[in-house]
C-alpha positions as CSV (number, residue, x, y, z in Angstrom):
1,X,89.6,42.5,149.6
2,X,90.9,45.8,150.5
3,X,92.4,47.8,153.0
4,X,89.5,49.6,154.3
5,X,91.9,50.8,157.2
6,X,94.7,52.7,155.3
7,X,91.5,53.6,152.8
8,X,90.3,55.5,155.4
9,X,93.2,57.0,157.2
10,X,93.9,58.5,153.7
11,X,90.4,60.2,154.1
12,X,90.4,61.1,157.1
13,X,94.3,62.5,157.2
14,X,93.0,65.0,154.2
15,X,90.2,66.0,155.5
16,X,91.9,67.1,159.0
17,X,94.3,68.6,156.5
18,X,91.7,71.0,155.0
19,X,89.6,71.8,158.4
20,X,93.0,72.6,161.0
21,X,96.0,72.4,159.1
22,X,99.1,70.9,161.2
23,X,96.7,70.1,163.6
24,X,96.9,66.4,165.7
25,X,93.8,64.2,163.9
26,X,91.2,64.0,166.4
27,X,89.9,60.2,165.8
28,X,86.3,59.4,168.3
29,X,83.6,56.7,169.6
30,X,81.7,57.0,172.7
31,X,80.5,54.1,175.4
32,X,77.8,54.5,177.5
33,X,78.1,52.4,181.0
34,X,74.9,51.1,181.4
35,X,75.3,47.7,181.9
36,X,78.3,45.4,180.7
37,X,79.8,46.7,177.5
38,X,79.9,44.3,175.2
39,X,81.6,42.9,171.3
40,X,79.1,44.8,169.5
41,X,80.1,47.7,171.4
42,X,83.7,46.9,170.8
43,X,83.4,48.1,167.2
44,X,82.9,51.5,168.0
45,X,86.0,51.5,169.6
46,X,88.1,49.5,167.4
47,X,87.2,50.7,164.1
48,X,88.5,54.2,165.2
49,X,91.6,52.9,167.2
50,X,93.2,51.0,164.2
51,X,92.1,54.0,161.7
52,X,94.2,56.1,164.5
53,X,96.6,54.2,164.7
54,X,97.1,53.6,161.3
55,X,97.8,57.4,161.3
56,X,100.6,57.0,164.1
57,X,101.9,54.4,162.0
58,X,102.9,57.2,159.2
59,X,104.2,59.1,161.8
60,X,101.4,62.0,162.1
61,X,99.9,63.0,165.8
62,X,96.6,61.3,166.2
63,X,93.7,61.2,169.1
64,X,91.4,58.7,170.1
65,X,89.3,60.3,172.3
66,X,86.9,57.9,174.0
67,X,83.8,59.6,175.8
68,X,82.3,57.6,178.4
69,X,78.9,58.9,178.4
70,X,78.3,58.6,182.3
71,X,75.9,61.9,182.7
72,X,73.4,59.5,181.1
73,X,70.4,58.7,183.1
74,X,70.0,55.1,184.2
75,X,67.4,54.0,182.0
76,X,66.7,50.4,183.0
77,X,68.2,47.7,185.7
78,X,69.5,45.0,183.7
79,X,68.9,41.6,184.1
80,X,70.7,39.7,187.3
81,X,70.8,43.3,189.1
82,X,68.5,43.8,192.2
83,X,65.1,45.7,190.9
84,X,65.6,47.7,193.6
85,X,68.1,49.8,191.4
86,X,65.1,50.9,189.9
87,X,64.5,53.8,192.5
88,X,68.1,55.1,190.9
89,X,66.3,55.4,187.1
90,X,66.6,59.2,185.6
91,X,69.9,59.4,188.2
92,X,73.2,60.1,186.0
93,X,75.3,56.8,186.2
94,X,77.5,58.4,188.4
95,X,75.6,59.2,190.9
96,X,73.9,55.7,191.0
97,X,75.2,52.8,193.4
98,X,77.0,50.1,191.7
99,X,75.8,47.0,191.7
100,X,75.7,44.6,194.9
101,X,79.1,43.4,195.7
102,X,80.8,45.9,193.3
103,X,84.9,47.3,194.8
104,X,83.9,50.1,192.3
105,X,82.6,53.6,193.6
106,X,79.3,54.0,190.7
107,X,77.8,52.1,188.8
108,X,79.8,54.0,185.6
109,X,82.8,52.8,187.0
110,X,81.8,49.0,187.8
111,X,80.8,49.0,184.2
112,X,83.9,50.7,182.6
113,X,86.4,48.9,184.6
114,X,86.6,45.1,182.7
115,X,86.4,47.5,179.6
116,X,89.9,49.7,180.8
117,X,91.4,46.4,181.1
118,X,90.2,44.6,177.6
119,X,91.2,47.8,175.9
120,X,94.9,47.6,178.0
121,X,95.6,43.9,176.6
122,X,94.2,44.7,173.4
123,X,96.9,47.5,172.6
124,X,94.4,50.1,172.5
125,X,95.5,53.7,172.9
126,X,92.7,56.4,174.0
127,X,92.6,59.4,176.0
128,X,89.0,58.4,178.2
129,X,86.7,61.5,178.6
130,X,84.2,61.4,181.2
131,X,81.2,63.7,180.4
132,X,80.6,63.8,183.8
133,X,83.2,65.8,184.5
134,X,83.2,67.7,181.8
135,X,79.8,68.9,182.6
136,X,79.4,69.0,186.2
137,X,83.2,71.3,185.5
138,X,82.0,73.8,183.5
139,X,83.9,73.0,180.3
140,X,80.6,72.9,177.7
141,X,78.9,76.1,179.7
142,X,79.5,78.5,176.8
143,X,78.3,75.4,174.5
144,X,74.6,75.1,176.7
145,X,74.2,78.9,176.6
146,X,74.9,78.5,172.6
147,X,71.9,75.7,172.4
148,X,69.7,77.5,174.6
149,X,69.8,80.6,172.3
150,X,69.6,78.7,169.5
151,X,67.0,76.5,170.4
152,X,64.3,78.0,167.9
153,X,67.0,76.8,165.4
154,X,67.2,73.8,166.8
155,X,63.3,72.9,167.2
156,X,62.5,73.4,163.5
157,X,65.2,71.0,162.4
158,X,63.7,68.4,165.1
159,X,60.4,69.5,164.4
160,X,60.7,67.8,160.6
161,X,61.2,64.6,162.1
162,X,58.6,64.1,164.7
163,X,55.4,62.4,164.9
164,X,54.2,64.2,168.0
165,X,54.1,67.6,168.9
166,X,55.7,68.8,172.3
167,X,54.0,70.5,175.3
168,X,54.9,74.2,175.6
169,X,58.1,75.9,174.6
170,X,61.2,73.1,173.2
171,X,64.4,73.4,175.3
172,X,67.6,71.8,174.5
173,X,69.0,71.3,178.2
174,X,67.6,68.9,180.7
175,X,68.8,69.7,184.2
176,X,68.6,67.0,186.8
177,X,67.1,67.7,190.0
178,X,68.7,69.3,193.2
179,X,66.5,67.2,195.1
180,X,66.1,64.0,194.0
181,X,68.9,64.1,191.5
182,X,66.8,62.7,188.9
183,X,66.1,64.0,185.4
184,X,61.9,63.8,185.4
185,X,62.3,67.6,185.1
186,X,60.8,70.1,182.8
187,X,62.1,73.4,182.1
188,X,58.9,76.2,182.9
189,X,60.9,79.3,181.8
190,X,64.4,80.7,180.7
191,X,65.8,84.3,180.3
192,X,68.5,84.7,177.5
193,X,69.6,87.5,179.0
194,X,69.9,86.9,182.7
195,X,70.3,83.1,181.8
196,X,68.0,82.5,184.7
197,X,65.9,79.1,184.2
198,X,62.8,77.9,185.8
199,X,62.5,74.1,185.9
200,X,60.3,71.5,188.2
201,X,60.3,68.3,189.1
202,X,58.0,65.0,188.9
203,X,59.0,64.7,192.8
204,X,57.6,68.1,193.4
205,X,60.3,70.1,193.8
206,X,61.3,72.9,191.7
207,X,63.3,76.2,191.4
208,X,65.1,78.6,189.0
209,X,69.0,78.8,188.6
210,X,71.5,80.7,186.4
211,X,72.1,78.6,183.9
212,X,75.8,80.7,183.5
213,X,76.6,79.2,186.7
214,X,74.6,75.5,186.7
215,X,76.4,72.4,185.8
216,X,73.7,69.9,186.8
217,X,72.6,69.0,183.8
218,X,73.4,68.2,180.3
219,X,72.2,68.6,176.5
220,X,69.9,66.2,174.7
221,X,71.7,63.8,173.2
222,X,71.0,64.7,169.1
223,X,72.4,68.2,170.7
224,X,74.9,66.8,172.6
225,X,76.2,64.9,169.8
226,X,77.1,67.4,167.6
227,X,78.6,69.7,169.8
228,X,80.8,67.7,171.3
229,X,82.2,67.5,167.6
230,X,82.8,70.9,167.1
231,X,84.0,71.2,170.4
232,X,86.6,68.5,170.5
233,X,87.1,68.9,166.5
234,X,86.2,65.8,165.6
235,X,87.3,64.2,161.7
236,X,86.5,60.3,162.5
237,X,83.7,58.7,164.5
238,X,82.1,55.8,163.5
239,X,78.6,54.5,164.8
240,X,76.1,51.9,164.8
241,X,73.2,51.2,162.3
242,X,70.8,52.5,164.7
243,X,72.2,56.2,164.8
244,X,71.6,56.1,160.7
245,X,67.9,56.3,160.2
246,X,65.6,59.7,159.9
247,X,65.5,61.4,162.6
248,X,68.7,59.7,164.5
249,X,71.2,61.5,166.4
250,X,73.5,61.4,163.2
251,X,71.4,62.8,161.1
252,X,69.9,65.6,163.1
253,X,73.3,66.1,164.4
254,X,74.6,66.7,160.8
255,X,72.4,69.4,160.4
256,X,73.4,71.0,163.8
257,X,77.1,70.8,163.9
258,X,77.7,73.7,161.4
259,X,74.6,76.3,162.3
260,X,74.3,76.2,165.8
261,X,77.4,75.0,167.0
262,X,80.4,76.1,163.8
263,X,81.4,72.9,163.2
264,X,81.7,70.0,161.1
265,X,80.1,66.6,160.9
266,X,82.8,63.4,160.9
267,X,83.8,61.5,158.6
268,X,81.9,58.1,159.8
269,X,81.2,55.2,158.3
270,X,78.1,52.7,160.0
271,X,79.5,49.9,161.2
272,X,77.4,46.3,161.1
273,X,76.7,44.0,163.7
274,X,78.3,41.7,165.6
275,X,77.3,38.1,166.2
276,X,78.3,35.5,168.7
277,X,77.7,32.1,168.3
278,X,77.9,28.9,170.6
279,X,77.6,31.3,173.7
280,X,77.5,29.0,176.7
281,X,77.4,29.7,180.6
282,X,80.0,32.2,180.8
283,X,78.3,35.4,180.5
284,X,74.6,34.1,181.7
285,X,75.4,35.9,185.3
286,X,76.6,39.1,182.9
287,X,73.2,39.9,181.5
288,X,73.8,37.4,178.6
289,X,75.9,39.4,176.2
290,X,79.4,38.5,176.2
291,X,82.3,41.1,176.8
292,X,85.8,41.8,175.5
293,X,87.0,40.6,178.9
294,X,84.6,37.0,178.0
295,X,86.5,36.9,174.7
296,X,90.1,37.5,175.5
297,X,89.0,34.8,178.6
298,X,89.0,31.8,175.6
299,X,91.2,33.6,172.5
300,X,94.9,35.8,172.5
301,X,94.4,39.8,171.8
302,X,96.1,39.7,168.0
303,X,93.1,36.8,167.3
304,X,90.1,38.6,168.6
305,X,92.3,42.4,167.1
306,X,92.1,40.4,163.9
307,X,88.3,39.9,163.8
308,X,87.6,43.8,164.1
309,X,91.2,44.3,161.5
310,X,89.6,42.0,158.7
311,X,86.2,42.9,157.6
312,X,85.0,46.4,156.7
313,X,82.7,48.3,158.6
314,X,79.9,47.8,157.4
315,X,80.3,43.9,157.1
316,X,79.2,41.9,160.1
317,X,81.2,39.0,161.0
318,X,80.8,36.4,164.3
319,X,82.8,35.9,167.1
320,X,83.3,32.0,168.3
321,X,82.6,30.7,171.5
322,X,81.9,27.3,170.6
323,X,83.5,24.9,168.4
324,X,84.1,27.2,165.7
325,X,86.9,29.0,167.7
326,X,88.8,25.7,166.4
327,X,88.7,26.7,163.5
328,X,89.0,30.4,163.4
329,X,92.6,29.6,165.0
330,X,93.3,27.4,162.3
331,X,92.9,29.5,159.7
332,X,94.8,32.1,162.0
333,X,97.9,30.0,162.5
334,X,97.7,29.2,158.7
335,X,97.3,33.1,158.1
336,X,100.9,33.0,160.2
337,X,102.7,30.7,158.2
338,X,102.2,32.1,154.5
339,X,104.9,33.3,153.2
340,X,103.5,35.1,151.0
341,X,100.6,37.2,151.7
342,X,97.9,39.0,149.8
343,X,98.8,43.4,150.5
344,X,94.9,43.1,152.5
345,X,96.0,39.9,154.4
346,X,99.2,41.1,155.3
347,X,97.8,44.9,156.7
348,X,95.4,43.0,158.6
349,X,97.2,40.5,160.3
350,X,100.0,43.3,160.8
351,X,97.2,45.3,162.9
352,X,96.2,42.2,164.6
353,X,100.0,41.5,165.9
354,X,101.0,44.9,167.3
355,X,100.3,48.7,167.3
356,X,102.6,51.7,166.4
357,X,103.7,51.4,169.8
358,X,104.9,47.8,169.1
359,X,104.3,44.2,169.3
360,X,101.5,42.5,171.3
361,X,102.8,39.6,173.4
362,X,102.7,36.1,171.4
363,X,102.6,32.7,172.1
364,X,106.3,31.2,171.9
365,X,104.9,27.8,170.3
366,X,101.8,28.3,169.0
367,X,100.5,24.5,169.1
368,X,97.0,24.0,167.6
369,X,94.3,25.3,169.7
370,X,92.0,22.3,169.0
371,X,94.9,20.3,169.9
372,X,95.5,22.3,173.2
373,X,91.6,22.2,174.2
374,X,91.9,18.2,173.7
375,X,95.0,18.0,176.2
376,X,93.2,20.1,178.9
377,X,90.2,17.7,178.1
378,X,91.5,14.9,178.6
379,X,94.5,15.8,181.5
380,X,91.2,17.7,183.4
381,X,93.9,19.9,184.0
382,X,96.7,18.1,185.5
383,X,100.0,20.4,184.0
384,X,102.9,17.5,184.4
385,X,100.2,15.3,182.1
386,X,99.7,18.6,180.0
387,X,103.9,18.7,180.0
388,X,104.3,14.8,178.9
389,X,102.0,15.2,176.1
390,X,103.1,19.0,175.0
391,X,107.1,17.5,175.1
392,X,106.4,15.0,172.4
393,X,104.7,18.2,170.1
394,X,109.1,19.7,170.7
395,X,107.5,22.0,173.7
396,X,110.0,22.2,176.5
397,X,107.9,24.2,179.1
398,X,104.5,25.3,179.5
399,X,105.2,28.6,179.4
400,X,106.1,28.1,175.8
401,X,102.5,27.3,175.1
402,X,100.9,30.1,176.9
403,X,98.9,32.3,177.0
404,X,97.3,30.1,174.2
405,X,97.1,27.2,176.4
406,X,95.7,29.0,179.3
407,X,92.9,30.4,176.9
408,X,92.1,26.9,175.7
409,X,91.9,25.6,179.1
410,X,89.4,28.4,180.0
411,X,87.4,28.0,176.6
412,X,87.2,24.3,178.0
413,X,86.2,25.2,181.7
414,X,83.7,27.7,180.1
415,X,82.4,26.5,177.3
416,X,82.3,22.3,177.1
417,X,79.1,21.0,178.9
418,X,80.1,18.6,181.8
419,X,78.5,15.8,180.0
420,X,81.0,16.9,177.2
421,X,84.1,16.1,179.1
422,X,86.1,13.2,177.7
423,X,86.8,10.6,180.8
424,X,89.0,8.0,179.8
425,X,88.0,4.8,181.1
426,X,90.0,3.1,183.8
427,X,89.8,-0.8,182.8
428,X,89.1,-2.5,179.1
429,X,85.5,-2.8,178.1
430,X,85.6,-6.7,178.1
431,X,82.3,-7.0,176.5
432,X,83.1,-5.0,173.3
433,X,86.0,-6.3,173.4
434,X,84.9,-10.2,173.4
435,X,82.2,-9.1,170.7
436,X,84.9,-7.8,168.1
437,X,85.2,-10.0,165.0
438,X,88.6,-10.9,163.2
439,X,89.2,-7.5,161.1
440,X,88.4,-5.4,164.1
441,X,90.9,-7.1,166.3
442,X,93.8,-7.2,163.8
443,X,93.0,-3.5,163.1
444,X,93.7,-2.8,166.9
445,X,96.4,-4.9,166.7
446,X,97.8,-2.6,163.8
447,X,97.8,0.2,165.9
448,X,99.0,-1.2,169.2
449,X,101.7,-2.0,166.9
450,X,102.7,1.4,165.3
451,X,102.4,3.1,168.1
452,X,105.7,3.6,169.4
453,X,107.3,4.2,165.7
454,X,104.3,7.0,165.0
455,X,104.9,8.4,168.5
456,X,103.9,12.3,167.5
457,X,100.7,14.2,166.2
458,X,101.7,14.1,162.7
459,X,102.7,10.1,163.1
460,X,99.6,9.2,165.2
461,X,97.5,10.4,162.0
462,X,99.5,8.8,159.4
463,X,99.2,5.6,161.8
464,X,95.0,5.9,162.3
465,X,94.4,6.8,158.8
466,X,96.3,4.0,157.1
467,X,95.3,1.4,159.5
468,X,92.0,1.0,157.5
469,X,94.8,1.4,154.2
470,X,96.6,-1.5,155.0
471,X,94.0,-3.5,155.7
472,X,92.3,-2.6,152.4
473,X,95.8,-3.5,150.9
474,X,96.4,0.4,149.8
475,X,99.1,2.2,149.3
476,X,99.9,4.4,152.4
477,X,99.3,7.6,149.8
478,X,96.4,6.3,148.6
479,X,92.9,8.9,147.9
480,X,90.6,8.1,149.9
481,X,87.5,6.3,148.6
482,X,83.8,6.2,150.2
483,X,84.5,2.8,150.9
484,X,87.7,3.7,152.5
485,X,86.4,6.7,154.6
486,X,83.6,4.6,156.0
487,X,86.3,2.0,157.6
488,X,88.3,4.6,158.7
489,X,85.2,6.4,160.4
490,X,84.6,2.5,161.8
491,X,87.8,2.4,163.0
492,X,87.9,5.3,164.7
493,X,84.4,5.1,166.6
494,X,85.9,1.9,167.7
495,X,88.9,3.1,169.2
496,X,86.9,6.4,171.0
497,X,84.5,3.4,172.3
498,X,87.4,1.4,173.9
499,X,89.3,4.7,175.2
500,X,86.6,6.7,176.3
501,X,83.2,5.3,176.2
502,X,81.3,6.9,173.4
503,X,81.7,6.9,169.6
504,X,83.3,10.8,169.7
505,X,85.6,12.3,171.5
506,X,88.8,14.8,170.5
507,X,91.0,14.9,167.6
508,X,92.2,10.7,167.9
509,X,96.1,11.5,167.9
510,X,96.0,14.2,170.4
511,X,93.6,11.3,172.2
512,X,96.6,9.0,171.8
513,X,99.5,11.4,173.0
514,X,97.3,12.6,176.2
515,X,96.6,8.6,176.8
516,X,99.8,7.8,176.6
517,X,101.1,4.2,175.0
518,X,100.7,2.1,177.6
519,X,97.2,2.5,178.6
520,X,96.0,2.9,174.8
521,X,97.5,-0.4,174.4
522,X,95.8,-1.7,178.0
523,X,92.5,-0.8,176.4
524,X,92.4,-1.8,172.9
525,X,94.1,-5.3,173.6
526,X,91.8,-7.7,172.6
C-alpha cells in the first residue's frame, strides 16, 4: 500500500513549481447545495484537503478553495420537500426559499450549513467561495466577455461531442430572468462590440442588457469549469467518475482552459464511489443519503478522517452504519496500538489523528465500541449503570469514555431496531429453568461460581469460554475443537435465554458486567 497522499503532494508541489513559481499551491473541489450533501460528496472535499494539507505539513503555503456552486438553478425538489418548491426550479439556489421550517435564509444555506459544521469537527481547513457572489459582484465579467467572444471557439469543441444540433447561434452565458428570476431564457442576439445582449424568457418577458454591466447570470458549466481554473490558478481538483466520460465537463474543460481562457487544466485524479451499508432510519427524513453530520452522529472525526486517509482515489471503500461499525473500530483501536507500523499505515492514521494545525480531540479511554454499544443497550441509557459497569473496565468518569461513548449511544438510538433492544428479564424463567438437565445446571453453577474471581471483561471471557473446558475436562489453554465450540455456543444461548429472553444478545461479558453479579446469579440459579 502506498502513500497516494504524499505521492501526490509531490506532484502537485512541482507542478505549481513550474506554472507560478513561489506562488501559494492553490488545492480545489466544488459542492453544489442542492439537497443534503452527502459521504460521496465528502470525497471531493477530502481528497484535496489532506493533499493540502499534506503541503502545509512541509511547511509550503497552500489553498483549499472550496466553491459552493449556489448560482446553480434548482433542478429538482428532493424527496421529503413540499412539491410546491417546484415553482422555484430554474431560480439560482440563492434566491430559492429554504425548506419549511429551515432558521437558514436560502435554500444554499440550509444545505451548506450541517456541511460548515462536519468540515469544522473534521479539521478541515478551506477558504468557501460562493459563486454567487462572485457573479452577481462582478468578479468573472472580463471572464464572460472572454467566452462570449470566444464562443465560435468554444462551439466547435462542443460541437464534436454532441448528438443533437442546437437552435440558432451557441452562446456560452445563460442569464436568468429579471422577471421571473428563472433561467428558461434564450439569448436572441449579442453585440461584441457594444456588449449589448438580447435574451427572452419562457414567461414572456424579455429585454437586451449590456453584458459589461449585467451580473445576472452565469457561464455553462463545461465553460464555467475551466475558467474558474485559470482564474483562481488552480494545480489540484479532483472529481467524480461522472465528470470523466466524452463529452463531460473535464474533458471539454481541458480543452478550454488553455485557448479561450490561458490557463491550465489540474492535476486530478477521479475519485470512486462511496458505499454505505446497514443504513437505517436516521437519514430516511434527509432524502435517504446519509451526511457527514449522520456519520460523525455514530463514529469520532480521526475514524470516519481515516476512511477517506486510507484508500486511494480511485478505490471505493464503505462506510458502516450497521454492525460492521464494530468492527471497523476494532481494527481502528488495533491500528492504535501497533507499535510498529507499516510507512502507509502510519501516514494514514497520522492524517486521521490531526492536521498541520494539530491534534483532533481523542477519546481519553478508548474502550471497545462494541463493548460501549452493549452497555448503552442494556443500561437503556441510564449513566450511573453506564459508570458501575465502565469502573470495573479502570474508567473513573464518563467523560473519559467520551465522545466515543456518546457516538455509540447514538449509533444504538439510531441504528438498532426496537425489537433489537436487549431487555433483561426481571424474574428467573422457571420453566427453562425446571427443564435443564444435570450438565446444564452444573454448567450455570460453574459460572455463578467464578463470577466474582473473573469480575472484568477479559475475566468474564476466560470464565464463559472455559466453562464448556472444564466440563469437557480440558485444559484452560486448550484449542478449541468442533465439539468444543458447539458446547460453548450451547452454553452461551443458554445463558442469553435465562438473561434476556432470546438465544442472542451482546458480547456475553459485557452482558455480565452491565447485569451485574447479583442478578446474573438471580437468573441462572437453578
Amino acid at each position: 500500500m502506498n502513500d497516494w497522499v504524499s505521492e501526490l503532494a509531490d506532484r502537485v508541489i512541482a507542478e505549481s513549481e513550474r506554472r507560478a513559481p513561489g506562488n501559494p499551491v492553490v488545492c480545489a473541489s466544488g459542492l453544489s447545495p442542492s439537497g443534503p450533501i452527502h459521504l460521496g460528496n465528502l470525497r471531493e472535499v477530502m481528497t484535496p484537503h489532506l493533499v493540502a494539507d499534506e503541503i502545509r505539513r512541509r511547511g509550503r503555503e497552500c489553498l483549499h478553495l472550496l466553491s459552493w456552486d449556489d448560482y446553480d438553478r434548482l433542478r429538482k425538489v428532493p424527496a421529503g420537500i413540499d412539491p410546491a418548491w417546484e415553482e422555484h426550479i430554474g431560480k439560482p439556489y440563492t434566491s430559492v426559499p429554504a425548506p419549511p421550517g429551515s432558521p437558514h435564509a436560502n435554500w444554499a444555506e440550509h444545505f451548506k450549513a450541517p456541511l460548515v459544521e462536519a468540515l469544522a469537527e473534521l479539521g478541515v481547513e478551506y477558504r468557501g467561495i460562493s459563486q454567487t457572489e462572485q457573479y452577481t459582484g462582478g468578479a468573472y465579467r472580463e471572464q464572460i466577455l472572454l467566452a462570449m467572444r470566444e464562443r465560435r471557439a468554444i462551439d466547435e469543441v462542443l460541437a464534436e461531442y454532441r448528438t443533437k444540433e442546437p437552435e440558432g447561434e451557441y452562446f456560452p452565458y445563460r442569464p436568468y430572468c429579471s422577471d421571473c428570476g428563472r433561467d428558461l431564457t434564450r439569448v436572441t442576439a449579442y453585440d461584441d462590440e457594444s456588449t449589448e445582449l438580447a435574451y427572452t424568457c419562457a414567461c414572456g418577458f424579455g429585454e437586451t442588457v449590456k453584458l459589461a454591466e449585467h451580473d445576472n447570470g452565469k457561464l455553462v458549466w463545461k465553460v464555467d469549469w475551466p475558467m474558474r481554473w485559470a482564474y483562481e490558478g488552480v494545480v489540484f481538483e479532483p472529481s467524480g467518475v461522472d465528470h470523466h466520460s466524452p463529452g463531460s465537463a473535464w474533458v471539454v474543460g481541458g480543452r478550454l482552459v488553455g485557448p479561450v481562457f490561458g490557463g491550465e487544466q489540474p492535476i486530478g485524479p477521479m475519485y470512486a464511489f462511496v458505499g454505505i451499508t446497514g443504513m437505517a432510519k436516521m437519514s430516511s427524513s434527509r432524502g435517504g443519503v446519509p451526511t457527514p453530520s449522520d456519520a460523525l452522529e455514530i463514529m469520532e472525526a480521526p475514524v470516519l478522517r481515516w476512511l477517506y486517509a486510507r484508500r486511494k482515489p480511485a478505490q471505493s471503500f464503505k462506510i458502516a452504519f450497521d454492525q460492521e461499525i464494530h468492527r471497523l473500530y476494532d481494527e481502528w483501536d488495533a491500528l492504535g496500538r501497533k507499535t510498529e507500523r507499516l510507512p502507509a499505515e502510519q501516514a494514514a492514521y497520522e492524517r486521521a489523528v490531526g492536521t498541520a494545525d494539530g491534534a483532533l480531540p481523542v477519546t481519553p479511554r478508548p474502550v471497545p465500541y462494541r463493548t460501549l454499544a452493549s452497555i448503552v443497550d442494556v443500561t437503556t441509557g441510564d449513566q450511573e449503570q453506564q459508570l458501575r459497569i465502565l469502573r470495573d473496565m479502570d474508567v473513573a468518569a464518563l467523560e473519559e469514555a467520551r465522545p466515543r461513548l456518546d457516538r455509540a449511544q447514538r449509533w444504538v438510538e439510531t441504528q438498532v431496531a426496537a425489537d433489537q433492544r436487549t431487555h433483561v428479564l426481571r424474574e428467573p424463567d422457571a420453566e427453562l429453568l425446571a427443564s435443564l438437565g444435570e450438565g446444564e445446571r452444573e454448567a450455570l453453577r460453574l459460572l455463578g461460581e467464578g463470577l466474582d474471581t473473573h469480575w472484568s471483561l477479559d475475566g468474564l471471557t476466560t470464565l464463559v469460554y472455559g466453562v464448556p473446558k472444564l466440563q469437557a475436562g480440558l485444559d484452560p489453554e486448550a484449542k478449541p475443537t468442533p465439539e468444543l465450540k458447539a458446547a460453548q455456543r450451547a452454553f452461551f444461548a443458554l445463558i442469553y435465554r435465562l438473561l434476556v429472553g432470546r438465544a442472542t444478545g451482546p458480547r456475553l461479558p459485557t452482558l455480565l458486567l452491565a447485569v451485574g453479579a447479583d442478578r446474573v446469579r438471580k437468573l441462572i440459579q437453578a
